[in-house]
C-alpha positions as CSV (number, residue, x, y, z in Angstrom):
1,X,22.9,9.1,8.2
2,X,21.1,7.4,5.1
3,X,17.3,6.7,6.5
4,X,15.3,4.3,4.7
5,X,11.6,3.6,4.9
6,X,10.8,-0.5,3.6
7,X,7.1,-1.6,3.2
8,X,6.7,-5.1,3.3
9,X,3.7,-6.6,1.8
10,X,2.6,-10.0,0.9
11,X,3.1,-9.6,-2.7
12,X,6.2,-7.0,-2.4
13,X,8.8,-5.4,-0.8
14,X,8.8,-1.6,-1.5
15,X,11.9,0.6,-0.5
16,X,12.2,4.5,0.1
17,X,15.1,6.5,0.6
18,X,15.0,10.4,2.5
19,X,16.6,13.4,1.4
20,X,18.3,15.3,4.9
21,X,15.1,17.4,4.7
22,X,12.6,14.0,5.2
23,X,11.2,14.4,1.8
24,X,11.0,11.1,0.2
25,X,13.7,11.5,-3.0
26,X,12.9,7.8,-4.2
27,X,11.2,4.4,-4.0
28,X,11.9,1.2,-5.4
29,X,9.9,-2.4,-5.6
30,X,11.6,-5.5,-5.0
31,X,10.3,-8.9,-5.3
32,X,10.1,-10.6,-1.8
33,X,12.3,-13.8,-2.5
34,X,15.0,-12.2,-4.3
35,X,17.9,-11.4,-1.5
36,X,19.9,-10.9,-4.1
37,X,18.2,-8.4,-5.6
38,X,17.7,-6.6,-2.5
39,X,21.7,-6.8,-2.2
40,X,22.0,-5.1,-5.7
41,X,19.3,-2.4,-5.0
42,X,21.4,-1.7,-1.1
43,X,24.3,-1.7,-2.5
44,X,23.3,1.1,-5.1
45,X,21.7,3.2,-2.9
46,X,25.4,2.8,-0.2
47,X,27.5,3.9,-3.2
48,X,25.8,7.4,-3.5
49,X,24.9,7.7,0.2
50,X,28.0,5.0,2.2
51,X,28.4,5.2,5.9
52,X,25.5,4.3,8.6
53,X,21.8,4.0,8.0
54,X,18.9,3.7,10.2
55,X,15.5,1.8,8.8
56,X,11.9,1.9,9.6
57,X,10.2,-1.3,8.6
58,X,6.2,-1.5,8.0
59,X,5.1,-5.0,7.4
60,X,2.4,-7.3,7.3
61,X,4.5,-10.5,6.8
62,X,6.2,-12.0,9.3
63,X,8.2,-14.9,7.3
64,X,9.4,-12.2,4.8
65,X,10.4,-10.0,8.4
66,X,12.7,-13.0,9.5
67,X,14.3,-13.0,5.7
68,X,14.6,-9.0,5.8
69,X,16.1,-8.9,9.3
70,X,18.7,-11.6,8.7
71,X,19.2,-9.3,5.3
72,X,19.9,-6.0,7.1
73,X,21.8,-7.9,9.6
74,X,24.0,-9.6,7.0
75,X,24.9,-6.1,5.7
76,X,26.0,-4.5,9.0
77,X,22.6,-2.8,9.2
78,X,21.7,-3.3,13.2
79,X,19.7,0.1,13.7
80,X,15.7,-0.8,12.9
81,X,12.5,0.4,13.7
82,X,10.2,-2.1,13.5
83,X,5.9,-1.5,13.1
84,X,4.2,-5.1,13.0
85,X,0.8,-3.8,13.7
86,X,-1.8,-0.7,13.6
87,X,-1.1,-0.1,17.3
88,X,2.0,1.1,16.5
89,X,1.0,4.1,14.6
90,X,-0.3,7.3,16.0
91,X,-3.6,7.4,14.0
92,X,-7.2,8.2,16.4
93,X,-8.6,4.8,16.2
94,X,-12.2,3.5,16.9
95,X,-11.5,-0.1,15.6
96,X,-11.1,-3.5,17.3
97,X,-8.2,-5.4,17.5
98,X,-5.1,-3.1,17.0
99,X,-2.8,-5.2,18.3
100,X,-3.5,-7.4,15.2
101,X,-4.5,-5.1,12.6
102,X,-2.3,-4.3,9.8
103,X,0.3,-1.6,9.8
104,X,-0.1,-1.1,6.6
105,X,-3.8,0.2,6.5
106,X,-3.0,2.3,9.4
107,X,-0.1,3.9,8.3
108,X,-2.1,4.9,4.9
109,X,-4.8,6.2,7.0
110,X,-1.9,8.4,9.0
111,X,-0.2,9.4,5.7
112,X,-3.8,10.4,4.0
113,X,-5.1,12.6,7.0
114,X,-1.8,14.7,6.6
115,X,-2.3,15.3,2.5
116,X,-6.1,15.3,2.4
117,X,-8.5,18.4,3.7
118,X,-8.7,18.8,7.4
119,X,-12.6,19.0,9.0
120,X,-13.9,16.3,5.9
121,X,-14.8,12.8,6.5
122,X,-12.4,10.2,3.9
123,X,-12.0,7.2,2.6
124,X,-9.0,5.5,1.5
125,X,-8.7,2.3,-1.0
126,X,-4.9,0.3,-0.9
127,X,-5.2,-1.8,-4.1
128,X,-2.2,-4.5,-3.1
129,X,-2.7,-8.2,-2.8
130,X,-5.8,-7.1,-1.1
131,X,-8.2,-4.0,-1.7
132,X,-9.1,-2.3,1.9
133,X,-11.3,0.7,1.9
134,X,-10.3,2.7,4.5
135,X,-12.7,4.7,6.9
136,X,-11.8,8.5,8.4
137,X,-14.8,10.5,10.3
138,X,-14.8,14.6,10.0
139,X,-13.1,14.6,13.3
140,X,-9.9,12.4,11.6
141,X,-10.7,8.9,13.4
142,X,-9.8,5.9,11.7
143,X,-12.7,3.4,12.0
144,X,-11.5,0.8,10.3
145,X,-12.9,-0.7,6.8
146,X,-13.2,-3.0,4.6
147,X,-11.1,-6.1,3.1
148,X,-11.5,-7.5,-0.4
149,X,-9.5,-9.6,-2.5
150,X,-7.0,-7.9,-5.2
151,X,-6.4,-8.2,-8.6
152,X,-3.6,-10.6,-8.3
153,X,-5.2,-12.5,-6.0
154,X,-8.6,-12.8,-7.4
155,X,-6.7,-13.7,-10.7
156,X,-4.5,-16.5,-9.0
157,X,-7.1,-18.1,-7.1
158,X,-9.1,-18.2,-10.0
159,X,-6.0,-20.6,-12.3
160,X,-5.7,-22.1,-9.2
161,X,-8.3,-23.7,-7.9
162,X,-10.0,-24.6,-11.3
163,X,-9.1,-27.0,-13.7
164,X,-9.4,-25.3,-17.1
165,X,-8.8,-21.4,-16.3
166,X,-5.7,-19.9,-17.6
167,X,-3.8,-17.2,-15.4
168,X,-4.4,-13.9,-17.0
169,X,-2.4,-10.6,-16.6
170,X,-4.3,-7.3,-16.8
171,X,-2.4,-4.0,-17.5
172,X,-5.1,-1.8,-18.8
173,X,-8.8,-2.0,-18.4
174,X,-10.3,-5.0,-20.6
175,X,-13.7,-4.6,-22.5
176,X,-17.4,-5.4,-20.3
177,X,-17.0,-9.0,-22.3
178,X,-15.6,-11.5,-23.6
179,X,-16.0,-14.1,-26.9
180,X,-13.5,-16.1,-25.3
181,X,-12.0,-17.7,-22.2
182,X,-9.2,-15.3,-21.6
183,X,-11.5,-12.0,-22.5
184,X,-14.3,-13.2,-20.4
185,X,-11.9,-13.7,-17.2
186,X,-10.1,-10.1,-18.2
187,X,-13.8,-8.7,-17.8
188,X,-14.9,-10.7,-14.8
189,X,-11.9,-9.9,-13.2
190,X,-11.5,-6.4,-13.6
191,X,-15.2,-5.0,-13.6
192,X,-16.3,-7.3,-10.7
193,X,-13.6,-5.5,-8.7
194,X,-14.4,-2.5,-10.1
195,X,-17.9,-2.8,-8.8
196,X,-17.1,-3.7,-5.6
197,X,-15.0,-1.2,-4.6
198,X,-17.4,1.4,-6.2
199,X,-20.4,-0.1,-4.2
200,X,-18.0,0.2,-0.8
201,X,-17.5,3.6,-1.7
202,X,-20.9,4.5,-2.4
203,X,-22.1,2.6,1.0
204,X,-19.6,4.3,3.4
205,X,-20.0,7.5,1.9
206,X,-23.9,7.4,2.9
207,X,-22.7,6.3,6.6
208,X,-19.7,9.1,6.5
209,X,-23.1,11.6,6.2
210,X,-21.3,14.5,4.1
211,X,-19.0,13.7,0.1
212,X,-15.1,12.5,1.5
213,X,-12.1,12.9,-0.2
214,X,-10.8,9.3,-1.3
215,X,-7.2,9.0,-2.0
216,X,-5.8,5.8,-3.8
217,X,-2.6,3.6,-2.9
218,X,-0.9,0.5,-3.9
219,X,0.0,-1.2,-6.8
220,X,-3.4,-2.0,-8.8
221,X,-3.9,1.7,-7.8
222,X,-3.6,3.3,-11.1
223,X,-5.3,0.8,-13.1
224,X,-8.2,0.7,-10.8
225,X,-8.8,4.1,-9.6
226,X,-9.7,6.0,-12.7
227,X,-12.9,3.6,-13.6
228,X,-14.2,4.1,-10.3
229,X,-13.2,7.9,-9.3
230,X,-12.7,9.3,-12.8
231,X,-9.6,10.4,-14.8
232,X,-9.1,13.0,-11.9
233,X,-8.5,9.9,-8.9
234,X,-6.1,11.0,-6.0
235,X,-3.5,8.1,-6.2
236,X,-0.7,8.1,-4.5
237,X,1.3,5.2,-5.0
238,X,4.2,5.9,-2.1
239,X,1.3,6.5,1.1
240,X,2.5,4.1,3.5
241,X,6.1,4.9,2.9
242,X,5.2,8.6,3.7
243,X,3.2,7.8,7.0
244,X,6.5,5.5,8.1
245,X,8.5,8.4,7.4
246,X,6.4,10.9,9.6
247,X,6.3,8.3,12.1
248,X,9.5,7.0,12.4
249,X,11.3,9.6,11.9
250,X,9.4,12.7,12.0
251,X,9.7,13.8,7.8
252,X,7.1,15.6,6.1
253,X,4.2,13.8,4.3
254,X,5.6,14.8,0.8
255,X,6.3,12.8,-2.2
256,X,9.2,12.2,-4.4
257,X,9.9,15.5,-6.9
258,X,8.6,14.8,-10.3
């Protein structure tokens, strides 16, 4: 049976498929209004793998849920695990609210305690349409974190809610400054972010009491990670589809083969 594991963001819709050993073989992202894109991408993946398949769905959106289930339904697809919240997912918690706390976040934090050194305290950062810093104690209990707003987001709100500001698309770190409008939002953007997840970093380490591991995730991950943690940054851009994986169906925490 073909087992898929779908992460569905605010900004995204990311798909995984499993090898018959649980090891993730590949991931794909999908914009989230597109069903027809979604139908091309399915229907590729049933040509090499046809016959029945079982998904695991993590998401944080309920609108885009309704669109996805009435997707998977109008393909046959009736066997789904669904995770809505962090209360699903079998991660030590000392945080409030589970019920309504975001899969998402917990599922890295599941994924990251499996990859990352047993008996050290952690931190991990998701860089999606939000930036969350992730907290994990010595004794691997999630204690929740912190929620910033992302690239994208910072960059939209920005156009949006000003008269004059252009909307800007970064895809590599922009100089400290700026001559013009465009360069001077490029380096507001991107090193304001910068700074604030390295000042979260820097404040939960002191309270973790001993140097974590920090792992990276999410979209912005790559582009973000290396100013703050160095050219050496633990990013792993497929985390939450790995925890789903281990949680829904048991696989190994282990990426796709290079």
């Amino acid at each position: 049976m073909l087992r898929i594991v779908a992460d569905l963001g605010n900004t995204r819709l990311k798909w995984g498929r499993l090898e018959d050993s649980g090891r993730l073989a590949e991931a794909i992202a999908l914009p989230l209004d597109d069903p027809a894109a979604w139908a091309d991408a399915w229907a590729a993946w049933q040509q090499r793998d046809p016959g029945a398949a079982h998904w695991a769905v993590s998401t944080v959106n309920p609108p885009g849920a309704e669109r996805l289930d009435a997707f998977l339904r109008s393909q046959g697809i009736d066997r789904v695990t669904w995770i809505r919240s962090a209360a699903e997912v079998p991660v030590p918690k000392d945080v409030e609210g589970a019920d309504s706390g975001g899969s998402d976040r917990a599922l890295s934090v599941f994924a990251a305690r499996r990859l990352m050194p047993a008996g050290r305290p952690g931190l991990v950062v998701m860089c999606g349409t939000a930036i969350t810093v992730e907290r994990v104690t010595a004794a691997g209990i999630w204690q929740g974190g912190a929620i910033a707003p992302g690239l994208g987001l910072t960059i939209r709100a920005l156009h949006l809610m000003t008269a004059q500001l252009p909307l800007i698309h970064l895809t590599q770190a922009p100089p400290a400054w700026g001559r013009g409008t465009v360069a001077s939002l490029e380096a507001g953007v991107f090193w304001g972010l910068v700074g604030a997840v390295r000042e979260l970093l820097a404040r939960q380490t002191d309270d973790l009491g001993r140097d974590p591991w920090v792992i990276w995730t999410g979209g912005d991950a790559a582009l973000l990670a290396p100013p703050v943690s160095g050219p050496d940054a633990r990013i792993e851009p497929n985390l939450i589809l790995l925890g789903l994986a281990e949680v829904a169906f048991g696989a190994p925490s282990a990426g796709p083969r290079d």
